[in-house]
N, C-alpha and C positions, 0 to 999 in steps of 0.2 A: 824485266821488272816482276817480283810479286805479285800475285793476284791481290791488291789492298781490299779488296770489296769482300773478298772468302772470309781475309781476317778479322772485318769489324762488324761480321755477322756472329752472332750467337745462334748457336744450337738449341732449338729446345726440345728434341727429345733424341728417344738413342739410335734411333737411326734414319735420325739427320734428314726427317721428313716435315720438321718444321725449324723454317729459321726465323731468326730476324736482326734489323737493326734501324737503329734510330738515334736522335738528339733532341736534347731539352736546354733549351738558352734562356736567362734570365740576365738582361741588359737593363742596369741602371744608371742614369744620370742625373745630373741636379745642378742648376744656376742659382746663385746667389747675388742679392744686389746692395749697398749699403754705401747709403750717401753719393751714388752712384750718378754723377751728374747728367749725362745720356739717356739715363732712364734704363727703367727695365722692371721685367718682374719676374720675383723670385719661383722656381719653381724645379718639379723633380718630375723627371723622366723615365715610365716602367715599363718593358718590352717584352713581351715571352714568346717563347716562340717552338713549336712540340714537332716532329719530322718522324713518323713511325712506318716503320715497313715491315709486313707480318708475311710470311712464305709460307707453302705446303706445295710439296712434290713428291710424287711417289708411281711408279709407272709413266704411264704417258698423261695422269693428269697433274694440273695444278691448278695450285690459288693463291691471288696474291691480294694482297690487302695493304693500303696507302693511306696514309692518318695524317693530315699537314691543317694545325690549325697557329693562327695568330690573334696576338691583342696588346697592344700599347695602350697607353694614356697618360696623360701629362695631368699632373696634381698642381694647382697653383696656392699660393702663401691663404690666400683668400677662400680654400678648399673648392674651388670652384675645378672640372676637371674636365679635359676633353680629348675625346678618343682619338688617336695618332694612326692606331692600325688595327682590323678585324677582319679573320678570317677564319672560318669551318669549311676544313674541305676533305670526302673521304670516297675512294674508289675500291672497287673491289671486281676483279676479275677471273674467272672461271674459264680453264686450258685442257685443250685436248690434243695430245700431238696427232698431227698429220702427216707431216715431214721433218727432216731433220732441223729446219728453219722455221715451218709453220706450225700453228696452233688452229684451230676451232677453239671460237672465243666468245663467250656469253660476259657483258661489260653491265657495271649498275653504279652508278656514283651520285652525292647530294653534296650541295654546296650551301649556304649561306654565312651569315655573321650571326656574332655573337650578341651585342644590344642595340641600341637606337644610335644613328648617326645623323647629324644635321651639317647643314649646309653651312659653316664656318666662317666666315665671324657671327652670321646671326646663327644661335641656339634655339632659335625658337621654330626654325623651318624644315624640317624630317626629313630628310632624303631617302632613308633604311630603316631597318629592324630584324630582328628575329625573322626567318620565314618571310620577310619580305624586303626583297626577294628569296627565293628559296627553288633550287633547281633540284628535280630528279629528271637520270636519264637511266636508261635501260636501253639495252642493244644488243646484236649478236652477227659475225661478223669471223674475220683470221684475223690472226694477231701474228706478223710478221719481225725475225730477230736474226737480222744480218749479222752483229755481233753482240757480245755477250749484256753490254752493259747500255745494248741500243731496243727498243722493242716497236713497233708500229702495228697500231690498231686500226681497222679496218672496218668499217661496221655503216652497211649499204643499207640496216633497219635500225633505225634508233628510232624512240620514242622519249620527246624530251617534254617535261611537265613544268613551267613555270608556276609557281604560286606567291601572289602578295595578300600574305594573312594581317593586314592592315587595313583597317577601312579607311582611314586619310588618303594613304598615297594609293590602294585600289578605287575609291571613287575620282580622281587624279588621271586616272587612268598611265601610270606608272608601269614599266618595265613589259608595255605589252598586251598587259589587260585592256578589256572593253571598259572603259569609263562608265561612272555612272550620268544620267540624262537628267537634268534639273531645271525645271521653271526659273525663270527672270527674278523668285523673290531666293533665289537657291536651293527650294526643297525638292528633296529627290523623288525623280520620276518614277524613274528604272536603278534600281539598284546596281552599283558596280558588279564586275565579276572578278574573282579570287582566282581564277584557274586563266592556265592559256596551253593549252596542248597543240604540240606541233610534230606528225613523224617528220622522218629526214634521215640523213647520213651525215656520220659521224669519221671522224679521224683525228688518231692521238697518235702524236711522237713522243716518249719518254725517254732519256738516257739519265743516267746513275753511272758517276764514277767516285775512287776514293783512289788519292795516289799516295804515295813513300811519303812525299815532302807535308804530309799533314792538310789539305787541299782535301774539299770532298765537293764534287757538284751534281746537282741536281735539274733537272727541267723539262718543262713539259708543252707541248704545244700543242693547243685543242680547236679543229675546226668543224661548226655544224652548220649544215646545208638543210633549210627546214624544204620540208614537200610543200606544205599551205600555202605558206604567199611568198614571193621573193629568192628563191631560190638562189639567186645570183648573188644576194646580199648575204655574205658569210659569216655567221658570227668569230670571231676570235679571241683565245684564251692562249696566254704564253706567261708560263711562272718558273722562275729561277734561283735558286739558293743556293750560294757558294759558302762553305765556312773554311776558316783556318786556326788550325786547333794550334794555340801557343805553349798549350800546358796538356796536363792530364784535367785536368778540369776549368780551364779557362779558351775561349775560342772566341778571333774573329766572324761575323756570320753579316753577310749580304743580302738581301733580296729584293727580286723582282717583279711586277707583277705590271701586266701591259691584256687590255681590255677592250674587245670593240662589240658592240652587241645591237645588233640594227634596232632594238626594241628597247632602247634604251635615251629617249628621248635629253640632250644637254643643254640647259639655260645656259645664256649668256647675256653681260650686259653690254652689246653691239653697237649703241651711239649714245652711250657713256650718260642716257638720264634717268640712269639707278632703278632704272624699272629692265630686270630681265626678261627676256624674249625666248618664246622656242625657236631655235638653231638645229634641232637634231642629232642624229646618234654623230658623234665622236671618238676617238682615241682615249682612252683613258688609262692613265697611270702611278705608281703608286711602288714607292722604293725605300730601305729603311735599310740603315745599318746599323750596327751594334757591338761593342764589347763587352763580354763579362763573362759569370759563370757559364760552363754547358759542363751537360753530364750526357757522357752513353746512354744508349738503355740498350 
């Protein structure tokens, strides 16, 4: 077989010390209802979805740079409108070879979303925003590549920085943070905190494939181990994107997205009298599919 991956990188300069490749999906939908005895409501479905991979290599070093953001929303008849899917997520890592397999590897990536998310069906209860949550991590580490389109990150010093730039869900005490401390009539004692820093160890699996048959997949599997408290409690991160290109500019596209974060406390309503309860960290997941436009980049 071809190397698919060589061919649907672009070069960008002339000796071929930086590449890249990427995809841009714009998937639209839309239901309509009229006289519609069942009921329903009208409404139109808008997904985007950006997959960027920027290379440099030259000698024994390199740098690779990962661009994956997401954002849906559903527009209803009534212009009322609610977020389906959000994501900002960007990694950048720094290689030095060592062996013909291994690297010295300095890793730095940030995560969050893009606007305010609530708790669905009621809009009026926050769950997210901007920055909150909002992850930086910094590490350094090998970075292991059994084969070409396999890599394993390795990274026995990470320093991972939570922040919730909210004051609702940081006095809430939200994703980790110190809650704020309030008197019986609710005014605040002690102010919440916005930070939660944890060193620890880190490990990423990433594979990248693109074959013949129009098939490109993508995925990534992230575990951190903090030093602070709970060691044993592993947070996990595992995100997957398949697409299938039907045209020169139209492609099926998949994804994945599976979440467990000890610090991430999940309501539930447990004996069903509508008042939720703390339940604790959970599985959390979240999968969308889509046809329509995509373009190279």
């Amino acid at each position: 077989m071809k190397d698919a991956n060589a061919q649907n990188e672009r070069i960008l300069s002339r000796d071929s010390t930086w590449r890249s490749s990427g995809i841009f999906s714009l998937n639209v939908g839309q239901t309509s209802f009229t006289n519609w005895a069942n009921g329903g409501e009208n409404q139109i479905n808008i997904n985007t979805i950006l997959h960027y991979r920027l290379q440099y290599a030259k000698g024994k070093a390199s740098w690779e740079n990962n661009i994956e953001a997401k954002y849906g929303t559903l527009l209803f008849a009534d212009m009322k409108t609610k977020k389906t899917n959000d994501k900002l997520d960007y990694a950048s890592k720094f290689g030095y070879q060592a062996t013909e397999k291994w690297n010295y590897s300095y890793y730095l990536s940030f995560s969050s979303q893009f606007s305010v998310g609530y708790k669905y069906p009621n809009d009026s209860t926050m769950v997210s925003d901007f920055m909150a949550p909002g992850y930086f991590m910094a590490g350094a580490g090998m970075d292991y590549h059994p084969i070409k389109t396999l890599s394993i990150l390795i990274n026995p010093i990470t320093y991972k920085l939570t922040i919730v730039n909210n004051e609702q869900l940081a006095r809430d005490g939200n994703f980790g943070v110190k809650k704020a401390v309030v008197d019986t009539n609710g005014n605040v004692l002690v102010p919440a905190e916005r930070f939660r820093s944890e060193p620890g160890a880190f490990v990423k699996f990433y594979y990248q494939e693109i074959f013949d048959n129009g098939f490109s997949v993508s995925s990534k599997l992230e575990l951190f181990s903090s030093f602070k408290e709970n060691p044993e409690n592993i947070d996990v991160t595992w995100s997957s994107f398949i697409t299938y290109r039907i045209s020169e500019y139209f492609a099926a596209t998949f994804s994945l997205d599976l979440l467990y974060d000890d610090d991430a406390i999940i309501k539930q309503d447990v004996n069903g009298d509508g008042i939720k309860e703390v339940v604790g960290p959970r599985m959390q997941s979240k999968q969308a599919f889509g046809v329509g436009i995509s373009l190279k980049l």
